[in-house]
C-alpha positions, 0 to 999 in steps of 0.5 A: 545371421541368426546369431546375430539376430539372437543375440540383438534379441537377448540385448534387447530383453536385458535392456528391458529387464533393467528398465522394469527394474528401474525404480524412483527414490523411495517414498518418504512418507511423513507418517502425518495426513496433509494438514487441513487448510482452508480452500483456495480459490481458482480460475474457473470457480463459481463465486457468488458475492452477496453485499449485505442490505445492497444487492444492486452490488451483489453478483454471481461471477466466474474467475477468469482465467487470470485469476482476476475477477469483476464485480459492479463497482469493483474492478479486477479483483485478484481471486486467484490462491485466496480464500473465501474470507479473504475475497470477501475482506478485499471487496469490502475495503474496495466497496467502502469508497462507495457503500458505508461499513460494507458487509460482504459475504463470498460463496464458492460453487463449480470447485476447482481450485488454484493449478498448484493445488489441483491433482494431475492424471497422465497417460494411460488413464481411461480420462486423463485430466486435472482434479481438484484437490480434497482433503484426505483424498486418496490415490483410490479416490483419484482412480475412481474419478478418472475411470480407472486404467487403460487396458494399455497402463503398465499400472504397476510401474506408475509413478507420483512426482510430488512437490508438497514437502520438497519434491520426490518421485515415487511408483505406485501400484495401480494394477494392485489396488485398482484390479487386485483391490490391494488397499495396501497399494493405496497411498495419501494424495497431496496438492499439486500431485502429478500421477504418471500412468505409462504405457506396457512394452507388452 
């Protein structure tokens, strides 16, 4: 019985050893930061629309979860993935049935940003949750705002699925740069990032 039981024992090890060992394919790093690119807007965001010379039209709104928005005069507006400029552009070739040569200027507030551009925390973060997406954030960026690790986080085998540029799945050391303060360990968060924090075996 013994034996028996220690040899379960040794299997066991050995299973965990392997998984510990178990690694995603390498990181293929560009060697170029994301490029710059204008803000998108997503459901959730605070806009403010201001007609120029008509402020019985002009409005503060909040996306709708459908990406849409209503403004006087103008119905379900697709706000969703477009910039600033180009919302503005929209209403004003909807306002020009109504209002001669309309001159509208949209303003952001509350940034949140399209699903496809925001960052999500995982697992055995302190506050998992979604992020907007800044550019030049950082994975230390990233780990300031959702409060760190969990006493409970295998930091040192999370993982990044990323889809920006094909998509790849990478480990990452969060033990390393969060308590170790390895900047090495830092790496270049991209839109649409996934951070995948698992929990210990120990």
């Amino acid at each position: 019985m013994y034996s028996l039981m220690r040899g379960f024992l040794i299997t066991l090890c050995a299973i965990l050893l392997a998984a510990c060992g178990t690694t995603y394919p390498p990181y293929k790093d560009d060697g170029q930061t994301a490029p710059a690119r204008d803000y998108l807007i997503g459901p959730g965001d605070g806009l403010n629309i201001q007609v120029w010379r008509n402020p019985e039209v002009s409005t503060s709104v909040t996306v709708r979860p459908d990406g849409k928005i209503t403004t006087p005069l103008v119905e379900d507006v697709v706000a969703n993935g477009r910039t600033p400029t180009q919302l503005a552009r929209d209403i004003e070739k909807r306002l020009s049935k109504y209002i001669q040569e309309p001159i509208v200027t949209v303003m952001v507030s509350g940034f949140t940003g399209p699903y496809t551009e925001q960052i999500r925390v995982i697992g055995q973060a302190a506050k998992p949750q979604a992020l907007p997406y800044r550019q030049n954030m950082s994975l230390l960026d990233v780990m300031i705002a959702v409060g760190g690790i969990t006493d409970f986080a295998d930091g040192n085998h999370a993982s990044i699925l990323r889809m920006h540029g094909g998509r790849q799945q990478f480990t990452v050391r969060l033990e390393d740069l969060v308590k170790g303060g390895n900047l090495a360990a830092n790496v270049e968060m991209r839109p649409g990032d996934i951070l995948i924090i698992p929990e210990s075996w120990f």
